[in-house]
Biopython code that builds the backbone (N, CA, C, O; Angstrom):
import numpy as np
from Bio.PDB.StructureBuilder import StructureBuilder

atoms = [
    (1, "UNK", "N", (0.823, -1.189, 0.000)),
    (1, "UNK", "CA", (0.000, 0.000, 0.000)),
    (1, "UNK", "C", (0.865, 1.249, 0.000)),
    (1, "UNK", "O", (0.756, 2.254, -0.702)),
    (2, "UNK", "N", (1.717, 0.968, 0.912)),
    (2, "UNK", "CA", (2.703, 2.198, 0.943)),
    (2, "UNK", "C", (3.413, 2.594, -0.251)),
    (2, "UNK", "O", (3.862, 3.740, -0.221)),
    (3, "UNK", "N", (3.685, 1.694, -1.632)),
    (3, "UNK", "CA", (4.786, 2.007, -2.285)),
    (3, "UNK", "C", (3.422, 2.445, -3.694)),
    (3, "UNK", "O", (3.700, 3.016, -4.748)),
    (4, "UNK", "N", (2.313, 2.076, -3.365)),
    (4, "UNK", "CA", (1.366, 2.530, -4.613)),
    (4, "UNK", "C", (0.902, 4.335, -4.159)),
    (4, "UNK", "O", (0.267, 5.011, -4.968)),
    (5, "UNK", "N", (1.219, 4.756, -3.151)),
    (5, "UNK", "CA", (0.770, 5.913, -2.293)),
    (5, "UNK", "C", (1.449, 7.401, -3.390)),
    (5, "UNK", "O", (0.875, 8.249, -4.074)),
    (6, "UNK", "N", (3.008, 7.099, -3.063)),
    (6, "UNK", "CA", (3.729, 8.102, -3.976)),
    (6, "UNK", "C", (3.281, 8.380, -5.441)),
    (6, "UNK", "O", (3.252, 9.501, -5.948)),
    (7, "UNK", "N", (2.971, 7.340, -5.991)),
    (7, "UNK", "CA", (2.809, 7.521, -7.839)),
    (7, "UNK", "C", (1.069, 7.919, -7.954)),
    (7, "UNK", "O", (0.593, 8.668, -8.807)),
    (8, "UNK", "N", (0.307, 7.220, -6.881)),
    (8, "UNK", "CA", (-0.909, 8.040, -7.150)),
    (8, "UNK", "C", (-1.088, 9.689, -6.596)),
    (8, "UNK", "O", (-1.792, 10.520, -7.169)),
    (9, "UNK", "N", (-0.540, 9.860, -5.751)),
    (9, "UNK", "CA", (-0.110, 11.453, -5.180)),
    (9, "UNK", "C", (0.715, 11.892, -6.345)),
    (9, "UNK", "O", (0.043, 12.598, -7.098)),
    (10, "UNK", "N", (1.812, 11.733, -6.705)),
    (10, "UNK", "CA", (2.217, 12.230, -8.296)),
    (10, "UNK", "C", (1.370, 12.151, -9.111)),
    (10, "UNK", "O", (1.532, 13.294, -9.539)),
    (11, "UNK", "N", (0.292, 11.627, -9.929)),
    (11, "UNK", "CA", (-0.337, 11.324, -10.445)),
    (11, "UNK", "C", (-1.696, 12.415, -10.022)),
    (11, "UNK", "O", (-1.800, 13.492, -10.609)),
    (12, "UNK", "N", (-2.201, 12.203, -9.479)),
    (12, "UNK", "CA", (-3.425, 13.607, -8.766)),
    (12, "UNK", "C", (-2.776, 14.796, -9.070)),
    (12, "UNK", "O", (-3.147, 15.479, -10.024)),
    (13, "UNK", "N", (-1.714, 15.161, -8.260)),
    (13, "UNK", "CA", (-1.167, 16.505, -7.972)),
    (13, "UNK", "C", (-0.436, 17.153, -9.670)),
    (13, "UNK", "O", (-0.512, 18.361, -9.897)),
    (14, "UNK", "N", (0.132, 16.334, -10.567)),
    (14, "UNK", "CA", (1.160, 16.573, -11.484)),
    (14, "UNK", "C", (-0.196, 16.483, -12.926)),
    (14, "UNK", "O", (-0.718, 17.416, -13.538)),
    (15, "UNK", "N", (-0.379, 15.200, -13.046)),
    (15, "UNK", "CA", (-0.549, 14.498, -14.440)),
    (15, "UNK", "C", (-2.430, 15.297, -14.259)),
    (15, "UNK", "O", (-2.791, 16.465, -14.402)),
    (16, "UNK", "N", (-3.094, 14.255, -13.964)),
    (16, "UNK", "CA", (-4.584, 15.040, -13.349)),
    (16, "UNK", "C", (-4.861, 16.445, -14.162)),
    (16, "UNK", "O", (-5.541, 16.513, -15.186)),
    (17, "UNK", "N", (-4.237, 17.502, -13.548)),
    (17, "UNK", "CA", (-4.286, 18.708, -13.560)),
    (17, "UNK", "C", (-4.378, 19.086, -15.249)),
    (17, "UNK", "O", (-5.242, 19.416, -16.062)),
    (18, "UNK", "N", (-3.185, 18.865, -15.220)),
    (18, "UNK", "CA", (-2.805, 19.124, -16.824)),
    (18, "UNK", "C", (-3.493, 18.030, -18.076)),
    (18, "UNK", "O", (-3.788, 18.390, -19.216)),
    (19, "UNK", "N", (-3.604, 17.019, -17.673)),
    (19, "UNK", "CA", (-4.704, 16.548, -18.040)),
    (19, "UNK", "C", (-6.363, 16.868, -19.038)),
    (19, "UNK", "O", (-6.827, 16.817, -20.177)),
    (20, "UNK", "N", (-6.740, 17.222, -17.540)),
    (20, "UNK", "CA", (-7.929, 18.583, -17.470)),
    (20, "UNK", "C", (-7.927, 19.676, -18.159)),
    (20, "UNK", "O", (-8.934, 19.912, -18.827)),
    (21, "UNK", "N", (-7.087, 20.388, -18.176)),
    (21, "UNK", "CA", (-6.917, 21.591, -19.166)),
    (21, "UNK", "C", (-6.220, 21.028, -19.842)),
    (21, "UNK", "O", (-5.802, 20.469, -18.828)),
    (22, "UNK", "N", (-5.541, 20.518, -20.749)),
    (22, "UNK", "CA", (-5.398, 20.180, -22.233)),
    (22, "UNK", "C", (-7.119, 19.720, -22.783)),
    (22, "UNK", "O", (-7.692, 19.895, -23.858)),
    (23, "UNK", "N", (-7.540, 19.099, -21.535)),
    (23, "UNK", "CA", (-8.796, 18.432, -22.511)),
    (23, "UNK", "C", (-9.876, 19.617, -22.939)),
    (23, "UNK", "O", (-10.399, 19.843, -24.030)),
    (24, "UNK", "N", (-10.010, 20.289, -21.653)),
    (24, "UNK", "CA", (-11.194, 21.544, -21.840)),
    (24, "UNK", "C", (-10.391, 22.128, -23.141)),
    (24, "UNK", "O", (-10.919, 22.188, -24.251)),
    (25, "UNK", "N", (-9.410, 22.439, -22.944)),
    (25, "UNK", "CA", (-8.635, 23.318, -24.204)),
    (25, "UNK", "C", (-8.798, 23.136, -25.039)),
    (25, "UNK", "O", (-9.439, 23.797, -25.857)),
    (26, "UNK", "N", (-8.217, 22.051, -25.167)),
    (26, "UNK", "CA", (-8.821, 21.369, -27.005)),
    (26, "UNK", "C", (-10.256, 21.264, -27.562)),
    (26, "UNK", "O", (-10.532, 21.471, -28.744)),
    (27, "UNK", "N", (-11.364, 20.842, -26.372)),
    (27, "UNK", "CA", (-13.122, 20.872, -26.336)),
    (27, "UNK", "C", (-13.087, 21.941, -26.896)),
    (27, "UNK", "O", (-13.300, 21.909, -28.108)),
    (28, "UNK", "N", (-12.760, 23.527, -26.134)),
    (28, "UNK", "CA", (-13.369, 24.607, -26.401)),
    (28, "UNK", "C", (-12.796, 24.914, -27.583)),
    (28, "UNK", "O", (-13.508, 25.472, -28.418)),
    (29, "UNK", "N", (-11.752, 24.695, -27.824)),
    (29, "UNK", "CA", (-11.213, 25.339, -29.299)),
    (29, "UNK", "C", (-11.895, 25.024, -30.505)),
    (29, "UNK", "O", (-12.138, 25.751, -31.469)),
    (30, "UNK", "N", (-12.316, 23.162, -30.192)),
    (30, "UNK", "CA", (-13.352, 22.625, -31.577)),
    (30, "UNK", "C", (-14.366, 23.641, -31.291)),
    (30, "UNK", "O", (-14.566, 24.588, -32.052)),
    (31, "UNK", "N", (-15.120, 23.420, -30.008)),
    (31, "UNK", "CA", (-16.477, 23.900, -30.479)),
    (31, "UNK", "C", (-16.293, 25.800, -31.118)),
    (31, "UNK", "O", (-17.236, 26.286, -31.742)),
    (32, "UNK", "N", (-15.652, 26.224, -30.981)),
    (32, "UNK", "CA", (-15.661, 27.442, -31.396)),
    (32, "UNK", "C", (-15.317, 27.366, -33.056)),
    (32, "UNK", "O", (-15.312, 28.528, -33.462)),
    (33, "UNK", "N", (-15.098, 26.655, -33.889)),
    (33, "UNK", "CA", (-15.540, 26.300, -35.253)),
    (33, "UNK", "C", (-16.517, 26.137, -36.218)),
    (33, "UNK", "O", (-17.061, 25.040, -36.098)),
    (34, "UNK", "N", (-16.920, 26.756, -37.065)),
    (34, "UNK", "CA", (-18.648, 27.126, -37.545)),
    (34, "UNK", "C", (-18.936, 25.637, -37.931)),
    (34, "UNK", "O", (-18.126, 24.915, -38.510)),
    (35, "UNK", "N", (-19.546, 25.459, -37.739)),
    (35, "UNK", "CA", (-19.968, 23.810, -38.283)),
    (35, "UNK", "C", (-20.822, 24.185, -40.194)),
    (35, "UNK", "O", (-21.003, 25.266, -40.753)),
    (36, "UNK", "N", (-21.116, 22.864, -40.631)),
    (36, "UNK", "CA", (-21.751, 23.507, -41.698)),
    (36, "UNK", "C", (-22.880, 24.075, -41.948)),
    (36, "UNK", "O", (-23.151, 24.709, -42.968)),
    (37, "UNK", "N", (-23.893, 23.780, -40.615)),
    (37, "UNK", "CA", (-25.429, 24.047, -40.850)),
    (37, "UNK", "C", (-24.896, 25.449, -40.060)),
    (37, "UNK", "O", (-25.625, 26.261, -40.628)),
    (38, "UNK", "N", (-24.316, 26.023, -39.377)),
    (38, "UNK", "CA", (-24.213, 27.334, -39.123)),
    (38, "UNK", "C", (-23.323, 27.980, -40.067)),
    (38, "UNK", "O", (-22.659, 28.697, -39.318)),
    (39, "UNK", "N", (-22.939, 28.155, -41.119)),
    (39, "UNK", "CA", (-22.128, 28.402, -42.067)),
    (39, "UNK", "C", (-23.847, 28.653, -43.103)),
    (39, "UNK", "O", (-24.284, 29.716, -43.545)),
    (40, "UNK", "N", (-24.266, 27.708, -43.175)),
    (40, "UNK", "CA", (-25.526, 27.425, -44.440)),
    (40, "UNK", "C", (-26.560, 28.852, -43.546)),
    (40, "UNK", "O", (-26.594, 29.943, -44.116)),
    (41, "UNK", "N", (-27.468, 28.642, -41.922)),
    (41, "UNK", "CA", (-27.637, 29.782, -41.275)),
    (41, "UNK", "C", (-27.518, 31.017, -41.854)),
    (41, "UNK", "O", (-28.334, 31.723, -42.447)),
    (42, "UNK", "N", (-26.034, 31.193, -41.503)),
    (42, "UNK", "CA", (-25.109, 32.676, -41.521)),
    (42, "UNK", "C", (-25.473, 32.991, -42.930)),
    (42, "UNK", "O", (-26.060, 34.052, -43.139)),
    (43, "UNK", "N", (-25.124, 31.995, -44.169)),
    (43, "UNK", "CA", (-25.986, 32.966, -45.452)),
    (43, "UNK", "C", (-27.049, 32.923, -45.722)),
    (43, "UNK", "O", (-27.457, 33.482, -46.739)),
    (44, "UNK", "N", (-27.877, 32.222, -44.871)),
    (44, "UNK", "CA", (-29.280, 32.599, -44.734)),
    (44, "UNK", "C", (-29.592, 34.264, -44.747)),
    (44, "UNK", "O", (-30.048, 35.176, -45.436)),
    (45, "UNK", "N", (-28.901, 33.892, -43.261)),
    (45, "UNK", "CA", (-29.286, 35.750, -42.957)),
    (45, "UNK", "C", (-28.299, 36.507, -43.538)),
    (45, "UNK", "O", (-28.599, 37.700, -43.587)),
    (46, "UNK", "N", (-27.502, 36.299, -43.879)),
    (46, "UNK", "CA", (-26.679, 37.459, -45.070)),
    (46, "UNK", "C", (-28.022, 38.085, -46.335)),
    (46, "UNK", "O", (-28.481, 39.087, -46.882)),
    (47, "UNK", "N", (-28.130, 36.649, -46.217)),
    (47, "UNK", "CA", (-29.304, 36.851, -47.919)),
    (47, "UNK", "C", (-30.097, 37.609, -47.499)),
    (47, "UNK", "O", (-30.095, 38.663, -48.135)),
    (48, "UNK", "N", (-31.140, 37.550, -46.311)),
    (48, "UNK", "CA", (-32.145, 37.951, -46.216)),
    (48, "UNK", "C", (-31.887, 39.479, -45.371)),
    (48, "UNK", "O", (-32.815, 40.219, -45.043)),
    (49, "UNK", "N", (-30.713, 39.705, -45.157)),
    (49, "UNK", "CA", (-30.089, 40.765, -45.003)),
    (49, "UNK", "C", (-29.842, 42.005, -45.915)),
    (49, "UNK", "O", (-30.065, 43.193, -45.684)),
    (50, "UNK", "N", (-29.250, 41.318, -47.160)),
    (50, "UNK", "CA", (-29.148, 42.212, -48.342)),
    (50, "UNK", "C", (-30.970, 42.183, -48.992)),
    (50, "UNK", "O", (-31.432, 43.323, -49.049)),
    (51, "UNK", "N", (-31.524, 41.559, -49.248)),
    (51, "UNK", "CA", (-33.001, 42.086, -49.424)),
    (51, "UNK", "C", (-33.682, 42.669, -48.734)),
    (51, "UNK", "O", (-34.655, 43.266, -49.195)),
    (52, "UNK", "N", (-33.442, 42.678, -47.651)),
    (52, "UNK", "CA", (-33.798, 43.548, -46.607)),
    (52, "UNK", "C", (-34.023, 45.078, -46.932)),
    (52, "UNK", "O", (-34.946, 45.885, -47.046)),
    (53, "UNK", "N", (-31.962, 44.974, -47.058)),
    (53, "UNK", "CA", (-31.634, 46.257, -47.415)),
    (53, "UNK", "C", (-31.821, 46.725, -49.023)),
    (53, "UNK", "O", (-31.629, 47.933, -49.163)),
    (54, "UNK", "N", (-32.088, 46.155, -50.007)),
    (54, "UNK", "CA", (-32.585, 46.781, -51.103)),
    (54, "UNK", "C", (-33.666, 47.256, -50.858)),
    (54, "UNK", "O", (-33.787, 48.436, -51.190)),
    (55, "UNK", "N", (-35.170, 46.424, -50.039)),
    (55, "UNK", "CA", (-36.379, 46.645, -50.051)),
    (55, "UNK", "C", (-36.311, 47.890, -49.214)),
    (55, "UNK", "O", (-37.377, 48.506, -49.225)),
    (56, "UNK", "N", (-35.476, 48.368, -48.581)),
    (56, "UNK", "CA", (-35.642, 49.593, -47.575)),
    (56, "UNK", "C", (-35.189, 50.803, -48.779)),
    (56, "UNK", "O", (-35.846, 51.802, -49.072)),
    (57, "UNK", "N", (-34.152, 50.466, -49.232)),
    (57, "UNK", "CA", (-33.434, 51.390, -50.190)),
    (57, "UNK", "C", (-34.746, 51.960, -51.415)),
    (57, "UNK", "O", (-34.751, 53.111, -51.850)),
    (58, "UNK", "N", (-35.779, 50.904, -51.816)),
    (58, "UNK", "CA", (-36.955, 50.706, -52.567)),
    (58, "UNK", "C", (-37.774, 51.519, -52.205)),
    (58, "UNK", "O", (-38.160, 52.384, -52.991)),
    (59, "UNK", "N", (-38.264, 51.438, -50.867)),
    (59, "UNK", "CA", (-39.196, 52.132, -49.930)),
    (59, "UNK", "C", (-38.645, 53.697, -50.038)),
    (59, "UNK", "O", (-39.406, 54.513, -50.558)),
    (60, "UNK", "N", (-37.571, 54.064, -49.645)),
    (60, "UNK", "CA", (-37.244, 55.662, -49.479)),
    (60, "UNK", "C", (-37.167, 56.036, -51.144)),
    (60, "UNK", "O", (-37.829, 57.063, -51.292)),
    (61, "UNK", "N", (-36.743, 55.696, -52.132)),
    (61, "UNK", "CA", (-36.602, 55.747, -53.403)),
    (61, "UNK", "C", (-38.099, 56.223, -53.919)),
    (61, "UNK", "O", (-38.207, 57.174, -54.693)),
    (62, "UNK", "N", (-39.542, 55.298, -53.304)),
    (62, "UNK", "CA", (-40.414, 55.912, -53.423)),
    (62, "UNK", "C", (-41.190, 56.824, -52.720)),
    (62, "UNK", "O", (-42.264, 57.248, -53.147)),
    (63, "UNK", "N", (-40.670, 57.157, -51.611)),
    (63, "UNK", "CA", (-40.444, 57.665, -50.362)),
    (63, "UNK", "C", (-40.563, 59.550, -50.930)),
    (63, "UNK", "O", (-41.380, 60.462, -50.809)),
    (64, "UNK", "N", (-39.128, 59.333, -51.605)),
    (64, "UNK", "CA", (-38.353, 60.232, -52.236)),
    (64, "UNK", "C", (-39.335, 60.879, -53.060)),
    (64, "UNK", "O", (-39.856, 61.993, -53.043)),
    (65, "UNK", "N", (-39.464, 59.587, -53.979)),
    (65, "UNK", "CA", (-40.434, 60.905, -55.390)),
    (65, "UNK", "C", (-42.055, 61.416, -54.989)),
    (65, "UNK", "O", (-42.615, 62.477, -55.265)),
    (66, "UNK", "N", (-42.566, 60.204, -54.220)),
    (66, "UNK", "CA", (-43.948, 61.014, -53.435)),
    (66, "UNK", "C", (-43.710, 61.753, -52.457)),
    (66, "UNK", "O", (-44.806, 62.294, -52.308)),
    (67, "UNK", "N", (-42.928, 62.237, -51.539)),
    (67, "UNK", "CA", (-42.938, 62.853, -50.723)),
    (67, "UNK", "C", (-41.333, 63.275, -50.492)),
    (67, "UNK", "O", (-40.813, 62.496, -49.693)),
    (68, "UNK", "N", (-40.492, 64.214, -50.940)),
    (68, "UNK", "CA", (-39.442, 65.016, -50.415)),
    (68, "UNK", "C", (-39.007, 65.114, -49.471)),
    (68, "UNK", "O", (-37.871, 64.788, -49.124)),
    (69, "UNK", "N", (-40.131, 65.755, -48.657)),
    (69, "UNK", "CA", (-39.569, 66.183, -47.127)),
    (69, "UNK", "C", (-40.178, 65.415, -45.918)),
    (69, "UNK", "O", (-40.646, 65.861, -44.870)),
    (70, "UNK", "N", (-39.979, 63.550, -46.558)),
    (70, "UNK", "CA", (-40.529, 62.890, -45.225)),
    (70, "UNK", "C", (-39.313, 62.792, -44.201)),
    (70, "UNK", "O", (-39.470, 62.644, -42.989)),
    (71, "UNK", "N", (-38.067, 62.895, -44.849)),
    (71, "UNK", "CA", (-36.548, 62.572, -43.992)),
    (71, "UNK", "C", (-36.384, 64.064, -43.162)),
    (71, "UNK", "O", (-35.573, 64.096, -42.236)),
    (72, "UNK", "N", (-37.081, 65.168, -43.468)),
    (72, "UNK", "CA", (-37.076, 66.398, -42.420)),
    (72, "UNK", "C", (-38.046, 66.315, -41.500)),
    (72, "UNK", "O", (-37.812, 67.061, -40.550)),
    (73, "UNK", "N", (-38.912, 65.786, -41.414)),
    (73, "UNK", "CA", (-40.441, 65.340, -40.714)),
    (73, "UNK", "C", (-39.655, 64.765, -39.232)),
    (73, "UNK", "O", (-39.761, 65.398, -38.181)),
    (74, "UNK", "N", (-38.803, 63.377, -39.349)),
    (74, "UNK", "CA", (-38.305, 62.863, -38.385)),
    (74, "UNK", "C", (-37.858, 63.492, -36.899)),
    (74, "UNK", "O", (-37.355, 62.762, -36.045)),
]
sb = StructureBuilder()
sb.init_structure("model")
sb.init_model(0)
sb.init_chain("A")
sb.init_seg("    ")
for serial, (resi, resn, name, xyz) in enumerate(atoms, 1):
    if name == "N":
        sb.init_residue(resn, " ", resi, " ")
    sb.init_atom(name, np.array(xyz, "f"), 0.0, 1.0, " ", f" {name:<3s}", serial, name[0])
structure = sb.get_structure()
């Protein structure tokens, strides 16, 4: 019992530790990688981002020719 005592106390105190953080380390680093369905997502809303912004650009454009001074109104 006595001579298994030292290498598991080395073992807890030394190996254990470092262990542990290499593993979280490496976990967190994958998961912070876009996977593909969040990649596919992200140009979801890119897309529906830029139509967005044409349809707004559309809106003041007619904004513009019926009414002039709706952007001084604000």
């Amino acid at each position: 019992m006595e001579w298994t005592f030292v290498p598991i106390v080395l073992f807890l105190v030394i190996v254990a530790p470092i262990w542990l953080i290499l593993h979280y380390a490496t976990r967190n680093s994958a998961s912070k990688r876009l996977t593909s369905k969040d990649e596919a997502l992200l140009e979801e809303l890119h897309a529906n981002a830029r139509k967005m912004e044409e349809r707004i650009h559309n809106l003041e454009r007619i904004l513009d020719a019926d009414s002039p001074e709706w952007r001084n109104t604000q």
